[in-house]
KEFIRO-947338 format. One record per atom (N, C-alpha, C, O): residue number from 0; residue in three letters; atom name; x, y, z. Coordinates in nm, 3 decimals. Each point is the difference from the previous one (the first is absolute). Layout:
KEFIRO-947338
 num residu atome      c1      c2      c3
 NUM    ala    CA       X       Y       Z
...
END
This chain:
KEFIRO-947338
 num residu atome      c1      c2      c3
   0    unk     N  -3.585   7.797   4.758
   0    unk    CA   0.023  -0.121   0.074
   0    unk     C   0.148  -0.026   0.006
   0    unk     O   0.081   0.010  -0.092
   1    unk     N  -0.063  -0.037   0.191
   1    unk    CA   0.153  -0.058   0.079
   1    unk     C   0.020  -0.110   0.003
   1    unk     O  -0.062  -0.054   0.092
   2    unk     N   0.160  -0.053  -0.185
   2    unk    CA  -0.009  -0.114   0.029
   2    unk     C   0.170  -0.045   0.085
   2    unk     O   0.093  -0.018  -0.079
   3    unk     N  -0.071   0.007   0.185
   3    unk    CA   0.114  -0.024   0.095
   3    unk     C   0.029  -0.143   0.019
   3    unk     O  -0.052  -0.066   0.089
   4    unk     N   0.169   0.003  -0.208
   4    unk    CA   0.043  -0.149   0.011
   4    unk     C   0.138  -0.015  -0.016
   4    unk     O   0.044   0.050  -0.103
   5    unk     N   0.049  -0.115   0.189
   5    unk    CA   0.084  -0.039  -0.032
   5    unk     C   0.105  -0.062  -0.078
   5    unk     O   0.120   0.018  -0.023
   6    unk     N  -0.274  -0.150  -0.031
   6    unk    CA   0.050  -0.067  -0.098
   6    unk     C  -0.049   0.030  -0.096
   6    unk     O  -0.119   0.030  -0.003
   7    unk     N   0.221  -0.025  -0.137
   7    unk    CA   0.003   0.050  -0.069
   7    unk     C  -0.100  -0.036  -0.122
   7    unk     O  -0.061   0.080  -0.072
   8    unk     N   0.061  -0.209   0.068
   8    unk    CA  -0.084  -0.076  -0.086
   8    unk     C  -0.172   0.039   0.002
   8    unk     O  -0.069   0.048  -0.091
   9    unk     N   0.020  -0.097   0.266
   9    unk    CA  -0.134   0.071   0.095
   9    unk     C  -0.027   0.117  -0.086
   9    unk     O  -0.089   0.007  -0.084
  10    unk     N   0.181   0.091   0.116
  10    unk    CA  -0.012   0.119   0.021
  10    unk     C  -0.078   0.024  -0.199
  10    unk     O  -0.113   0.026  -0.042
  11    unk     N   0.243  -0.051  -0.026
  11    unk    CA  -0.075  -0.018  -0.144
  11    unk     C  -0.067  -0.025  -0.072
  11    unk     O  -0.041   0.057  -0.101
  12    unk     N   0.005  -0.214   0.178
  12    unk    CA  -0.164  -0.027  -0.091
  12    unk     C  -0.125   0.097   0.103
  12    unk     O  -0.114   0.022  -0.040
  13    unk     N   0.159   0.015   0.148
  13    unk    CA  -0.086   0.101   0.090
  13    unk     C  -0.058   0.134  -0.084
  13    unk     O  -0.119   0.029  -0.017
  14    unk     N   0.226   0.037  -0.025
  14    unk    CA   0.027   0.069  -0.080
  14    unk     C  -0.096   0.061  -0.110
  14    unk     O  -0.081   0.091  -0.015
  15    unk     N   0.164  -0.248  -0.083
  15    unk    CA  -0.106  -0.023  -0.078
  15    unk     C  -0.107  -0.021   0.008
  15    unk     O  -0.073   0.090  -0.043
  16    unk     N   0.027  -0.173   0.081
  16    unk    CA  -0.128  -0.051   0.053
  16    unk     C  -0.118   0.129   0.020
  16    unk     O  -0.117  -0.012  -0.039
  17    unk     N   0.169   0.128   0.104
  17    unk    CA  -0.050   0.101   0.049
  17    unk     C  -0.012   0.084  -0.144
  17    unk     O  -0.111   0.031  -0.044
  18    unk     N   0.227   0.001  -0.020
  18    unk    CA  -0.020   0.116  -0.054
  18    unk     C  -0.103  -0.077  -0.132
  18    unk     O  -0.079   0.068  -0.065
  19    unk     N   0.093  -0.189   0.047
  19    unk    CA  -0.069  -0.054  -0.114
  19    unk     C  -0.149   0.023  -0.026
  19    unk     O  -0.062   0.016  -0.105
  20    unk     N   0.019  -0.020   0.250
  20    unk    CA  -0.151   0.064   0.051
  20    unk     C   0.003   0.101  -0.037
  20    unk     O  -0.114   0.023  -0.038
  21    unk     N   0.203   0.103   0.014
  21    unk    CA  -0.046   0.143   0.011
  21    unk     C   0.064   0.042   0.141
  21    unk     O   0.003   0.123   0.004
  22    unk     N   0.035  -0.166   0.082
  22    unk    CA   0.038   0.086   0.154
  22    unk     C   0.132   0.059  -0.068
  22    unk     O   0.065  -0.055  -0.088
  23    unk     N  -0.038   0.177   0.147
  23    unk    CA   0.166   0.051   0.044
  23    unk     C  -0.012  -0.039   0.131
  23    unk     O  -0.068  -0.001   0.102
  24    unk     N   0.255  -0.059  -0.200
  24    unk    CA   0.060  -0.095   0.128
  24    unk     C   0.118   0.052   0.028
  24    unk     O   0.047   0.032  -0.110
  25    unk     N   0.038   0.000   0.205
  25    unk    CA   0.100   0.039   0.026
  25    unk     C   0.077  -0.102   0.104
  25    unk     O  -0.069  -0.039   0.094
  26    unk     N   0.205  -0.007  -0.101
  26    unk    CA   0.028  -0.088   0.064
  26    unk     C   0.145   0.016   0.045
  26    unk     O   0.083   0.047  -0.077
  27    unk     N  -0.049  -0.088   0.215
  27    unk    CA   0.121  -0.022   0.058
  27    unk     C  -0.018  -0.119   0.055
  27    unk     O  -0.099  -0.072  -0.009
  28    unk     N   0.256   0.042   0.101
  28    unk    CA   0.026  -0.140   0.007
  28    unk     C   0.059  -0.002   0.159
  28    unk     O   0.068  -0.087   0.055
  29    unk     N  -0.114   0.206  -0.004
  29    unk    CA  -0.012  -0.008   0.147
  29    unk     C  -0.095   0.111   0.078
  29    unk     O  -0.023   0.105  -0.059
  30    unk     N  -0.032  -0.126   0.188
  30    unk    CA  -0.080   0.113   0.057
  30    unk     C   0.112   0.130   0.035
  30    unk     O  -0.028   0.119   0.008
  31    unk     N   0.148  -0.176   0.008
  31    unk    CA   0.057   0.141   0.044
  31    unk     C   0.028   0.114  -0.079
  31    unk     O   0.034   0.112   0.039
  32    unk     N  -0.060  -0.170  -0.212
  32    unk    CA   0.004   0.127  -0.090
  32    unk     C  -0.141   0.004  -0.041
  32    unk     O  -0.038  -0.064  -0.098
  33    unk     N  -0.064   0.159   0.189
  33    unk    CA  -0.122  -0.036  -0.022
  33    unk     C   0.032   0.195   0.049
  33    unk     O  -0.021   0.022   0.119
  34    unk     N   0.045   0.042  -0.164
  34    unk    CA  -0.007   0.163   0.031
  34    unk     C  -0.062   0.100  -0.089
  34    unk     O   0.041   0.051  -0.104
  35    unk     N  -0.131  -0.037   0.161
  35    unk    CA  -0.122   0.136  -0.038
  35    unk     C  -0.111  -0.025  -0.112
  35    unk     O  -0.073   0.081  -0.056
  36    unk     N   0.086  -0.252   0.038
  36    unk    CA  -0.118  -0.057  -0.064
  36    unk     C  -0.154   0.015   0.039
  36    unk     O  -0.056   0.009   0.109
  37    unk     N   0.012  -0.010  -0.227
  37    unk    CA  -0.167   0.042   0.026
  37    unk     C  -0.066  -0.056  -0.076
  37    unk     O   0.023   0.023  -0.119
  38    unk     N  -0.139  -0.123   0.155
  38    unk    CA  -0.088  -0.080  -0.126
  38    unk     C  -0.093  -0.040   0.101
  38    unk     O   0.001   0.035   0.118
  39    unk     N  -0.085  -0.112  -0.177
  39    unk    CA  -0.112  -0.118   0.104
  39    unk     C   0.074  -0.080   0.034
  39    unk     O  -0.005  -0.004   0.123
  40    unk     N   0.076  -0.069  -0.163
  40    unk    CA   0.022  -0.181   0.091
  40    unk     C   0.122  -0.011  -0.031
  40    unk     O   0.057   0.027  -0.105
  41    unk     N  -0.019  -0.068   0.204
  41    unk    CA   0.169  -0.049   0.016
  41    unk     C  -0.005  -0.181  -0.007
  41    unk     O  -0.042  -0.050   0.105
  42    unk     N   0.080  -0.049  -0.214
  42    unk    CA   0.039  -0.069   0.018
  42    unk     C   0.100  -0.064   0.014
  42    unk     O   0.080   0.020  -0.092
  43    unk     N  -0.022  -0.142   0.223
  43    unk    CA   0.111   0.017   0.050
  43    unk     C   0.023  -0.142   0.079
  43    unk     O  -0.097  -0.048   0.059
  44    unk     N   0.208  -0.012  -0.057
  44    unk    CA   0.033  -0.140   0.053
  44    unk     C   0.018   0.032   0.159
  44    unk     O   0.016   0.114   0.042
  45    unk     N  -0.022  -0.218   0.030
  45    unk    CA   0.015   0.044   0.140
  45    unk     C   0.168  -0.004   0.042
  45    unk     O   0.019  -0.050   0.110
  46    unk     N   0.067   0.082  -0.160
  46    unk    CA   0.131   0.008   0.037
  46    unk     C   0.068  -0.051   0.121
  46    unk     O   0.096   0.044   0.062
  47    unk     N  -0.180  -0.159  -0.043
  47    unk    CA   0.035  -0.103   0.143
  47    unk     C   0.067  -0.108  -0.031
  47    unk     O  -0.064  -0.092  -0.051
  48    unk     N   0.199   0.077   0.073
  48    unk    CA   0.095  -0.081  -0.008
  48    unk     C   0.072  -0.057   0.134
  48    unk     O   0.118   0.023   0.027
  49    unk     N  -0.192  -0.087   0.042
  49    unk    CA  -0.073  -0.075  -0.026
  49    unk     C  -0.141   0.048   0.054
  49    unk     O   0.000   0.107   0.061
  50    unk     N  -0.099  -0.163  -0.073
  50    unk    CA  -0.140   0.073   0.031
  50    unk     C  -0.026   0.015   0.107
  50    unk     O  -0.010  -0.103   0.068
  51    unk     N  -0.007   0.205  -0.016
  51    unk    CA  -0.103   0.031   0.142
  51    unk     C  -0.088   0.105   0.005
  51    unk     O   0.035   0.115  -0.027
  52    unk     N  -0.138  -0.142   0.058
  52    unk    CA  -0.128   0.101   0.024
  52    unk     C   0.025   0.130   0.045
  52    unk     O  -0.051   0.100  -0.050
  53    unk     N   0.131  -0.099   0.146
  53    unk    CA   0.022   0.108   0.043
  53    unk     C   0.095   0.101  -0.060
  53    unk     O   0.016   0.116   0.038
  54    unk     N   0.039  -0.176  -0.132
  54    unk    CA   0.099   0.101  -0.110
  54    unk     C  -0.049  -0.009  -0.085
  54    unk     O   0.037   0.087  -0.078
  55    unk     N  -0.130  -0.166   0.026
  55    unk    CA  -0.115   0.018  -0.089
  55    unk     C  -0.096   0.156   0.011
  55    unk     O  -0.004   0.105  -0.064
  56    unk     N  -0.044  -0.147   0.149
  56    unk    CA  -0.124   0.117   0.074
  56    unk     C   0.073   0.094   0.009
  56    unk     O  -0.043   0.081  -0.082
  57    unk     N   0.173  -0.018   0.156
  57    unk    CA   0.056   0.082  -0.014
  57    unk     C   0.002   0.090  -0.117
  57    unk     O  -0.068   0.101  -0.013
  58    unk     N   0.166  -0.158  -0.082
  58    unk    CA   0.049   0.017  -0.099
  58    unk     C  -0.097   0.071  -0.097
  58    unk     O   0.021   0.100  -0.068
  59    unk     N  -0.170  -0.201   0.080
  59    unk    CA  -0.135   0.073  -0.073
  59    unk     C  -0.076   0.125   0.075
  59    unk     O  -0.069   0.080  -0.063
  60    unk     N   0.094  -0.070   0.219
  60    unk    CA  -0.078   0.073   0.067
  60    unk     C   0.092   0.160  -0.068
  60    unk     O  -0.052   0.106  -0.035
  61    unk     N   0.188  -0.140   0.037
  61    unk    CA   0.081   0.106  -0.064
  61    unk     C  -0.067   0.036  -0.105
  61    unk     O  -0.077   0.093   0.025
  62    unk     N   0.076  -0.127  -0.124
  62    unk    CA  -0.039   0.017  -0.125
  62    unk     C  -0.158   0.076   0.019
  62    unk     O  -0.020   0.121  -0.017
  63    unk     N  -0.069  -0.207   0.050
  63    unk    CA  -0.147   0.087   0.059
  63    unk     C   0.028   0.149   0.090
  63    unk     O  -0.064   0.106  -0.004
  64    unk     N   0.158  -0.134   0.067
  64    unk    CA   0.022   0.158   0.006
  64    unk     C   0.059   0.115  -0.017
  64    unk     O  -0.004   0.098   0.074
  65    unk     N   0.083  -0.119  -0.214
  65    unk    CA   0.082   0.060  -0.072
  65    unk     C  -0.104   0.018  -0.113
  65    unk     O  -0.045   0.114   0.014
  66    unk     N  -0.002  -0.163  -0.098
  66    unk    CA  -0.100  -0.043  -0.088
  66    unk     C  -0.172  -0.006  -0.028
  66    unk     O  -0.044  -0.114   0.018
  67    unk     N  -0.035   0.193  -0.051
  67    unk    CA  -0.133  -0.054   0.043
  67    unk     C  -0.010  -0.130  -0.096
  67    unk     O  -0.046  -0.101   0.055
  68    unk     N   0.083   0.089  -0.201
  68    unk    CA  -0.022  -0.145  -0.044
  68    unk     C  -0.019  -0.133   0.056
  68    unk     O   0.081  -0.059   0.071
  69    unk     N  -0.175   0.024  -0.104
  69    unk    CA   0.003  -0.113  -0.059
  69    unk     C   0.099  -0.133   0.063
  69    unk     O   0.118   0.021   0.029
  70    unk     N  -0.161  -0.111  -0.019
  70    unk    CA   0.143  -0.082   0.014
  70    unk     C  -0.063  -0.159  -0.027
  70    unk     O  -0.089  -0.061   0.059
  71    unk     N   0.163   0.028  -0.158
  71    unk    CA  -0.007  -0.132  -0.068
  71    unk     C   0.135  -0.096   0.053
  71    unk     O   0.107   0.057  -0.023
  72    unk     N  -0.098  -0.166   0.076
  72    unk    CA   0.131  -0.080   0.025
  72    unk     C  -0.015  -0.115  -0.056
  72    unk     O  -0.090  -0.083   0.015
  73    unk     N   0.186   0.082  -0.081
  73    unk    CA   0.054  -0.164  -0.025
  73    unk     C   0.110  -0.010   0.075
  73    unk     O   0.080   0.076   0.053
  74    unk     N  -0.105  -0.230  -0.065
  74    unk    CA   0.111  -0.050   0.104
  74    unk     C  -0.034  -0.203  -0.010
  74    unk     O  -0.105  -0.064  -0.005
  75    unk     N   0.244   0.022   0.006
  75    unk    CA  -0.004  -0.102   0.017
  75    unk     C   0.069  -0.082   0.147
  75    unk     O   0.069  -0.101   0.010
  76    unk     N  -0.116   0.182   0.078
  76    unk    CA   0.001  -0.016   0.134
  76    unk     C  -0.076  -0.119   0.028
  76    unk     O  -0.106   0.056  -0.026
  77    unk     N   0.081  -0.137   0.048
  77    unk    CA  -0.100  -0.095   0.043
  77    unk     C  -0.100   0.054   0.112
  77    unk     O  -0.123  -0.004   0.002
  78    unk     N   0.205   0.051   0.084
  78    unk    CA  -0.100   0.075   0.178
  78    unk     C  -0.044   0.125  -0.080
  78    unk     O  -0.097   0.062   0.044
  79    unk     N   0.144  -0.028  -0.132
  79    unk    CA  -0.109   0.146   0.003
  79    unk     C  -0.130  -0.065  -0.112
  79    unk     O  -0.085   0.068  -0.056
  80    unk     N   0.102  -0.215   0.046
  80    unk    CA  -0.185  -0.007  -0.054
  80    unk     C  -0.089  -0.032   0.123
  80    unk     O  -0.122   0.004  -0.008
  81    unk     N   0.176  -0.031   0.099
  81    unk    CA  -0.058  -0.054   0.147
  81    unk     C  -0.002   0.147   0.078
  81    unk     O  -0.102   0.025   0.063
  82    unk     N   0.192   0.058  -0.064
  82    unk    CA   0.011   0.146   0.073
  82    unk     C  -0.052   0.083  -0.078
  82    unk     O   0.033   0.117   0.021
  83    unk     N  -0.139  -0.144  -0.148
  83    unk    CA  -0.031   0.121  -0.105
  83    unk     C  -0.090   0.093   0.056
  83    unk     O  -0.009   0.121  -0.020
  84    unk     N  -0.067  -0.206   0.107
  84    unk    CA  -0.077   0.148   0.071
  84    unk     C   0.061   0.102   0.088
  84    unk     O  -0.013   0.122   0.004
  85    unk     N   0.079  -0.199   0.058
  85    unk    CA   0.063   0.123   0.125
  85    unk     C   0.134   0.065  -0.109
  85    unk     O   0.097   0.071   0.028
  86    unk     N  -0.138  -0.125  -0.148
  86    unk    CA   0.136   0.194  -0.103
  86    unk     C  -0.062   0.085  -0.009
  86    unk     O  -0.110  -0.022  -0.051
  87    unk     N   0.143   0.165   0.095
  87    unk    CA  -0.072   0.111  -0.089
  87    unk     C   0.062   0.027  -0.141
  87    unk     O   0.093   0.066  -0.045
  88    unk     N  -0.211  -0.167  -0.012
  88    unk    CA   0.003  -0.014  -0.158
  88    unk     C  -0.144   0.006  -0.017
  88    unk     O  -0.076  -0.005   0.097
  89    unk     N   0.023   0.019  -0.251
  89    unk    CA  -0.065   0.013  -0.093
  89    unk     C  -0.035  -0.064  -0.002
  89    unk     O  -0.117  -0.009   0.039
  90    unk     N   0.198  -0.115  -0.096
  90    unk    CA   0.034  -0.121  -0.057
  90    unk     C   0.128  -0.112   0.027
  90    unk     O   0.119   0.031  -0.011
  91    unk     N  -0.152  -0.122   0.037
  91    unk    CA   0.120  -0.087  -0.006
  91    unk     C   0.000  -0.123  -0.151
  91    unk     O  -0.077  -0.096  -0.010
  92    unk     N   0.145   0.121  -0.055
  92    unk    CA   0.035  -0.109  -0.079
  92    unk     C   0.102  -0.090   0.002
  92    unk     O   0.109   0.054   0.020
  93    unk     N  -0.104  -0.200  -0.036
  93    unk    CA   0.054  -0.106   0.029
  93    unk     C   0.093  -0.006  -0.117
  93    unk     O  -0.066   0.000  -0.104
  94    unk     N   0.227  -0.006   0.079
  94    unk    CA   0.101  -0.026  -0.114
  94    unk     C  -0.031  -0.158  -0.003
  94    unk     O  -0.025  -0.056   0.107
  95    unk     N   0.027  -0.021  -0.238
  95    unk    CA  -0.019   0.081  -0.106
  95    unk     C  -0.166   0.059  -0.019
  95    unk     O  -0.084  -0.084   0.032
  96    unk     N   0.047   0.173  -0.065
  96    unk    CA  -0.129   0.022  -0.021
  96    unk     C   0.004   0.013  -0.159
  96    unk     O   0.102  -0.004  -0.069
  97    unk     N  -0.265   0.026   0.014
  97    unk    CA  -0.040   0.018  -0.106
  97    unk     C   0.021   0.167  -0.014
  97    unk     O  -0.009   0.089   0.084
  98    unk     N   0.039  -0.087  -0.222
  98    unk    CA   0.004   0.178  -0.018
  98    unk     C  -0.078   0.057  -0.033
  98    unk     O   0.006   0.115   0.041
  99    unk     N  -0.126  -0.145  -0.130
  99    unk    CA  -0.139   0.024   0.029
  99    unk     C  -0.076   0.026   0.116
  99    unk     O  -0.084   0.089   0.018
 100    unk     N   0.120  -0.173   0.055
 100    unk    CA  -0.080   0.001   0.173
 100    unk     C   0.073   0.121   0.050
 100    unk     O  -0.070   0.073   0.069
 101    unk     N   0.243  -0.018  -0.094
 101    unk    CA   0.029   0.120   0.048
 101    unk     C  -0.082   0.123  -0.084
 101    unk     O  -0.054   0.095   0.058
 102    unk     N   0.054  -0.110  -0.164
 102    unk    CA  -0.034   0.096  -0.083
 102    unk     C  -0.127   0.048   0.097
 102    unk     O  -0.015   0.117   0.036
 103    unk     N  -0.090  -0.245   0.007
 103    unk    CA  -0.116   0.066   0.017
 103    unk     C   0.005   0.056   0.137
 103    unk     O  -0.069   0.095   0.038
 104    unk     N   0.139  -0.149   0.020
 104    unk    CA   0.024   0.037   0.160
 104    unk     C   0.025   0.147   0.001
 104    unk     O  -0.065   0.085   0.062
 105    unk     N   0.183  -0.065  -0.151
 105    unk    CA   0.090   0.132   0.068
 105    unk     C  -0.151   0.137  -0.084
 105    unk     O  -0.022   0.119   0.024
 106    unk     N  -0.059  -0.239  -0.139
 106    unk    CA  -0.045   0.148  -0.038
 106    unk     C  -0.161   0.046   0.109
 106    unk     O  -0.075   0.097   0.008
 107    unk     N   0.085  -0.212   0.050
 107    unk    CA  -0.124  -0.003   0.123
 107    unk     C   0.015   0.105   0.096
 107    unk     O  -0.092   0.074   0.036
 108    unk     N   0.211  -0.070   0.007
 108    unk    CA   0.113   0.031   0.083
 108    unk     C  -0.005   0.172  -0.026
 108    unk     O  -0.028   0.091   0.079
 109    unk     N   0.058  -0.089  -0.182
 109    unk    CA   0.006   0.118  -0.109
 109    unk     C  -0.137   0.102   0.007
 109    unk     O  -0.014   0.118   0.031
 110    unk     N  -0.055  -0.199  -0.065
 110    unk    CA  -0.163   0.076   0.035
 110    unk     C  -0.024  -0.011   0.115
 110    unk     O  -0.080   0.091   0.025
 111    unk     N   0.107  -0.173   0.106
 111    unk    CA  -0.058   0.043   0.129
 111    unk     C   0.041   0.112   0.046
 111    unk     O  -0.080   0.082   0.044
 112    unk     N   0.230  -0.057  -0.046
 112    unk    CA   0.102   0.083   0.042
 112    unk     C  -0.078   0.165  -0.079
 112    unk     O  -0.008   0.104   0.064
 113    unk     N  -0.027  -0.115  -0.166
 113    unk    CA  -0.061   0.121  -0.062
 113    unk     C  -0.118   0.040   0.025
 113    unk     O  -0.027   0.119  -0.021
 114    unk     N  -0.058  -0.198   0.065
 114    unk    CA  -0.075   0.015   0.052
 114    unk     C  -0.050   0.064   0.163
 114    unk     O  -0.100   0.066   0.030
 115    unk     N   0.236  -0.126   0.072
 115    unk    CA   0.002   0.018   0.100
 115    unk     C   0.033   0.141  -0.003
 115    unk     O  -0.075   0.055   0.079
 116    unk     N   0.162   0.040  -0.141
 116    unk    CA   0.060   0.089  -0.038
 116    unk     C  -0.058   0.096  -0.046
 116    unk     O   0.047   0.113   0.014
 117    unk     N  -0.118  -0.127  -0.053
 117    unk    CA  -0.121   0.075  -0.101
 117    unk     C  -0.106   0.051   0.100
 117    unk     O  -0.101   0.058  -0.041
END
């Protein structure tokens, strides 16, 4: 698992949060150093400053096709809880979220993706 956050703090209790379960977690702090990675699920902030759907969607449609994983987003975008369907995502989670509720997401995420694959 790929966890892709900027902020630094996010990114750590993310981290944690993950490996505390048992996942390997591997983590950077942007998509552009994201080279020759391989796991189930990429989790990852929507890097929209300021937000728009369409560099949203982009940005993830990239990733889906660079990637077969997985894709979990947080984001404290406000429009991407109103635009969560039209992301090609997994999942959308709302900052701040519970880290439990990620835990179970990304490992849902985790088994569909293996499954589909399989």
């Amino acid at each position: 698992m790929l966890v892709v956050e900027s902020d630094d703090a996010v990114r750590a209790a993310v981290v944690e949060a993950l490996r505390d379960s048992g996942i390997l977690v591997e983590a950077i702090d942007g998509a552009d150093r994201i080279n020759g990675w391989r796991g189930d699920v990429i989790v990852t902030d929507t890097f929209a400053s300021p937000y728009n759907i369409e560099s949203v969607v982009t940005y993830l449609t990239e990733l889906r096709s660079r990637y077969t994983a997985g894709l979990v987003v947080l984001t404290g975008h406000n429009g991407a809880a109103v635009d969560a369907a039209q992301l090609p995502a997994d999942a959308v989670l709302m900052k701040p979220f519970d880290l439990d509720e990620l835990v179970n997401v990304v490992a849902a995420v985790a088994r569909d993706r293996r499954q589909h694959t399989a």
